[in-house]
C-alpha positions as CSV (number, residue, x, y, z in Angstrom):
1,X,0.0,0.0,0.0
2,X,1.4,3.3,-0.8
3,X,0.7,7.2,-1.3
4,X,2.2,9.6,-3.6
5,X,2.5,12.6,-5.4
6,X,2.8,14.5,-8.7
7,X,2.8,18.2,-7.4
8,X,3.9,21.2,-8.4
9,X,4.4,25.0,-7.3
10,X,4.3,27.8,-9.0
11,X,4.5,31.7,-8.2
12,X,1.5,33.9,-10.0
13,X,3.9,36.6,-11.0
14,X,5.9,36.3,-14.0
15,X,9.6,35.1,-14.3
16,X,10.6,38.5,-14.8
17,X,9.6,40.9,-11.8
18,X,9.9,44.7,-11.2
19,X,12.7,45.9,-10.6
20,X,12.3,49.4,-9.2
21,X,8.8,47.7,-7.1
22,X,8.9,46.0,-3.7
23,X,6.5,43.4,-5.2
24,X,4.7,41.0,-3.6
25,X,4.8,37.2,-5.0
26,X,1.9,34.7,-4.2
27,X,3.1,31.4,-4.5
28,X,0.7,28.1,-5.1
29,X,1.3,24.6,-3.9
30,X,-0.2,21.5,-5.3
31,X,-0.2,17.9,-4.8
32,X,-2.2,15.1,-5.4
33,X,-2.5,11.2,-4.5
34,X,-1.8,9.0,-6.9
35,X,-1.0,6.1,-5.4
36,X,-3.7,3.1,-4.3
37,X,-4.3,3.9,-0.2
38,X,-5.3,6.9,1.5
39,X,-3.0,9.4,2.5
40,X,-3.5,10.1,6.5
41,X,-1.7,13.2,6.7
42,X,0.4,15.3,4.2
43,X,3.5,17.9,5.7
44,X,5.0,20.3,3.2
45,X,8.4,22.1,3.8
46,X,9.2,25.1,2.0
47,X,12.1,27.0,2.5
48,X,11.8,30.7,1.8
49,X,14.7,32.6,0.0
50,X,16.4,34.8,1.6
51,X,15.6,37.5,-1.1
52,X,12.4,37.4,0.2
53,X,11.4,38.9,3.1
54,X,10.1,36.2,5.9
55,X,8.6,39.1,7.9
56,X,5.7,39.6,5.0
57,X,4.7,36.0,4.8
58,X,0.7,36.0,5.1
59,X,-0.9,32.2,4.6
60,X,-3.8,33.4,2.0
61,X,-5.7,29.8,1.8
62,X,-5.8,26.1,1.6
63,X,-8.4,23.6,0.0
64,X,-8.0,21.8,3.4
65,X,-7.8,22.7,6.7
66,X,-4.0,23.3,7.6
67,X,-1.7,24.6,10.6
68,X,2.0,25.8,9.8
69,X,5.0,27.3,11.4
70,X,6.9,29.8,10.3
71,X,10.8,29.2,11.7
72,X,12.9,32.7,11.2
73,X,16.2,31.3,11.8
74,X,16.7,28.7,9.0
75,X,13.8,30.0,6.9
76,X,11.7,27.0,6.7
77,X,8.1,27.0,6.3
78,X,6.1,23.9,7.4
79,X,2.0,23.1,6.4
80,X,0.8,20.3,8.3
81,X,-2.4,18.7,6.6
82,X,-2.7,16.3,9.8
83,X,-5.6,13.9,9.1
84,X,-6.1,14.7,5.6
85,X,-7.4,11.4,4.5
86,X,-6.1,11.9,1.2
87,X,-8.0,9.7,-1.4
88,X,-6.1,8.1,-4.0
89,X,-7.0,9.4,-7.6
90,X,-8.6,6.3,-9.3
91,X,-11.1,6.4,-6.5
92,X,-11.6,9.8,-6.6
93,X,-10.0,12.6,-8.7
94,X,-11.4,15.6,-6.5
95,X,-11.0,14.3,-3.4
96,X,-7.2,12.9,-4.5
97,X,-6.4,16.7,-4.8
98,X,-5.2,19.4,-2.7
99,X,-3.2,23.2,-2.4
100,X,-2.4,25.6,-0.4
101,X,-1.7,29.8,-1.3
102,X,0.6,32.3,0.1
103,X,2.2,35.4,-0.5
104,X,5.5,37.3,0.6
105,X,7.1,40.6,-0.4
106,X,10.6,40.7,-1.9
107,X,13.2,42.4,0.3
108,X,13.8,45.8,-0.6
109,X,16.7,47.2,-3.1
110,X,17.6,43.8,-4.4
111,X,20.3,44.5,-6.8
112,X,19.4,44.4,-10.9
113,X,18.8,41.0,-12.0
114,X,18.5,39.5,-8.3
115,X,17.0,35.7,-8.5
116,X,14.6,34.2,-6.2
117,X,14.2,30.9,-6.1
118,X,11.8,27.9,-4.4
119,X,11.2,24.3,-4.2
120,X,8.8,23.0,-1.7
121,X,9.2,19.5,-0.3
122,X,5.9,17.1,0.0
123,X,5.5,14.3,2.3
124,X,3.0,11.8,2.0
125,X,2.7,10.2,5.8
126,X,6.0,8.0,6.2
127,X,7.4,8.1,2.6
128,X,10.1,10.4,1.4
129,X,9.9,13.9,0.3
130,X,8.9,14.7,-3.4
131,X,10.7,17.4,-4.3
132,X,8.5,19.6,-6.4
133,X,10.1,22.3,-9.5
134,X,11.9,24.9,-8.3
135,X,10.0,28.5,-8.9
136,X,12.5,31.3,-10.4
137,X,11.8,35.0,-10.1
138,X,14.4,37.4,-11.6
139,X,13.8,41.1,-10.8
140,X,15.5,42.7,-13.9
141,X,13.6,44.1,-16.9
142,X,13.5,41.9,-19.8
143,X,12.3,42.2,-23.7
144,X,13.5,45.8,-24.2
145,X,13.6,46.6,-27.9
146,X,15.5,49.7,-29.0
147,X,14.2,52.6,-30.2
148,X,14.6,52.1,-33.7
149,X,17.9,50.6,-33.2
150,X,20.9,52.4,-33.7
151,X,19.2,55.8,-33.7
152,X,19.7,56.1,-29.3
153,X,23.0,57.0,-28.3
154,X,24.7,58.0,-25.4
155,X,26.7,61.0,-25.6
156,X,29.8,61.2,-24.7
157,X,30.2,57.7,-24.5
158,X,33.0,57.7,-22.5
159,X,31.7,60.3,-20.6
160,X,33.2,62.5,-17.9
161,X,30.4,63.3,-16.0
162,X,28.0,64.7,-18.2
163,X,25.2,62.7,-20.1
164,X,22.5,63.0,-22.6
165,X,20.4,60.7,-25.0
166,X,20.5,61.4,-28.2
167,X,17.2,60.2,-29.9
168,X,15.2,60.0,-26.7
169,X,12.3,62.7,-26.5
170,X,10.8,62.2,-23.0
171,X,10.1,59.3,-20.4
172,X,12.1,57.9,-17.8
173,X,15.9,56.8,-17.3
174,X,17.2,54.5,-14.7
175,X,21.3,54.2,-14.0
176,X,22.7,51.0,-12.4
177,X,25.9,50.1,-11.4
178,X,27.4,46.7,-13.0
179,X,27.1,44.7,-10.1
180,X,23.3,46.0,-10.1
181,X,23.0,49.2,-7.6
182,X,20.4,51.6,-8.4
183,X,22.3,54.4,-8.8
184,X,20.0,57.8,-10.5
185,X,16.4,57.1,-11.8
186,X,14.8,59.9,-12.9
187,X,12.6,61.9,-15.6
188,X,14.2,62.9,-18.9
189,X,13.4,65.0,-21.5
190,X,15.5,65.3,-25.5
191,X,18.4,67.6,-25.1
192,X,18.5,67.4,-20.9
193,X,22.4,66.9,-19.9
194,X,22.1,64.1,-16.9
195,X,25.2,65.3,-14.3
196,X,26.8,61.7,-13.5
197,X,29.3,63.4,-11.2
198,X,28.8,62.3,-7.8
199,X,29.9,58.9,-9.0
200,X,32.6,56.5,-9.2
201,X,34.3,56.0,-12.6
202,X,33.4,52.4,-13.9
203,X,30.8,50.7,-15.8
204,X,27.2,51.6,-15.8
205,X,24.1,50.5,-17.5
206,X,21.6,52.8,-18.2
207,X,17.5,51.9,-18.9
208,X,15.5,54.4,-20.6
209,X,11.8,54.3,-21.1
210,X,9.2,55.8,-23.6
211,X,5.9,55.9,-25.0
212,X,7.4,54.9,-28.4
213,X,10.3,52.2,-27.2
214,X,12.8,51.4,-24.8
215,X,16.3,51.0,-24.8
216,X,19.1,49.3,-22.7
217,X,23.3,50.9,-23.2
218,X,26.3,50.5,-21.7
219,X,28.1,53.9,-20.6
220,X,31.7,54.3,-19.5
221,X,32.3,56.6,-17.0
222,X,35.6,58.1,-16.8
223,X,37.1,60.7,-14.5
């Protein structure tokens, strides 16, 4: 006689998140029996990144009823579906199924292109865990076409201090460092001269925003 489980979990956000947002990401676990005996009682172990911030975590809702423990020093998350009684599938495929829903805010100024990942654990009374597929988040922009490419340019490229954007009109610019520091994001209009002084000489990437098109550069900032 045994119990087990094809499950899954899945966050309802897509891959790619906001970066400039403190967003919060509700997350989805699934399982279901399909083995050939009841399942008495189900426990699910989820350990929650650490690029997500524990102190948000709010338990939204279950299909059955559940307790869980939230443990801030290794991060683990534990639902306890005691006395589930679980039917297997072929008997019945409702009552074979189950979830649970929660949500949790990202921690705040993740650097560009921060991941956040999960993988919930699923045990079915005494067997061993099922490991379900791991959930990635990246907060990082993603898709951005160029505005009619090769016509936005960033002048002087190396620059010196001083910046504008050649073949931007208006909308919004956003300056990180490589390693993915916000560093300036603010309006823009054609012709503005952005002053880059107050920072370090290095690499920078630069984001810009329109009604008509975005655009992603490089800039090389020299002193």
């Amino acid at each position: 006689l045994n119990s087990y489980d094809p499950n899954d979990k899945r966050c309802h956000l897509p891959t790619y998140i906001q970066p400039d947002v403190q967003e919060n990401l509700p997350f989805t676990v699934r399982f279901q029996n399909d083995g050939n005996y009841p399942a008495l009682n189900v426990v699910v172990r989820d350990t929650i990144s650490t690029n997500l911030d524990l102190s948000t975590f709010r338990f939204i809702g279950s299909k059955h009823p559940v307790s869980y423990t939230v443990d801030p020093v290794s991060r683990e998350v534990v639902f306890r579906f005691s006395g589930i009684q679980l039917l297997p599938s072929v008997d019945s495929l409702e009552g074979s199924q189950g979830y649970f829903t929660y949500e949790i805010k990202e921690m705040a100024n993740l650097n560009l292109n921060s991941e956040i990942k999960n993988t919930a654990y699923i045990y079915f009374d005494f067997n061993p865990a099922i490991i379900t597929n791991t959930t990635l988040n990246i907060n990082g922009y993603v898709g951005l076409s160029s505005l009619t490419a090769g016509l936005v340019e960033l002048y002087p490229n190396p620059s010196n201090g001083q910046l504008t954007i050649n073949g931007m009109e208006e909308g919004e610019v956003v300056l990180y460092s490589i390693t993915g520091q916000k560093m300036i994001q603010q309006q823009y209009t054609s012709g503005q001269v952005l002053d880059l002084t107050p920072l370090d000489a290095g690499m920078y990437v630069v984001y810009g925003y329109s009604d008509i098109g975005d655009f992603v550069e490089k800039l090389n900032l020299v002193k």
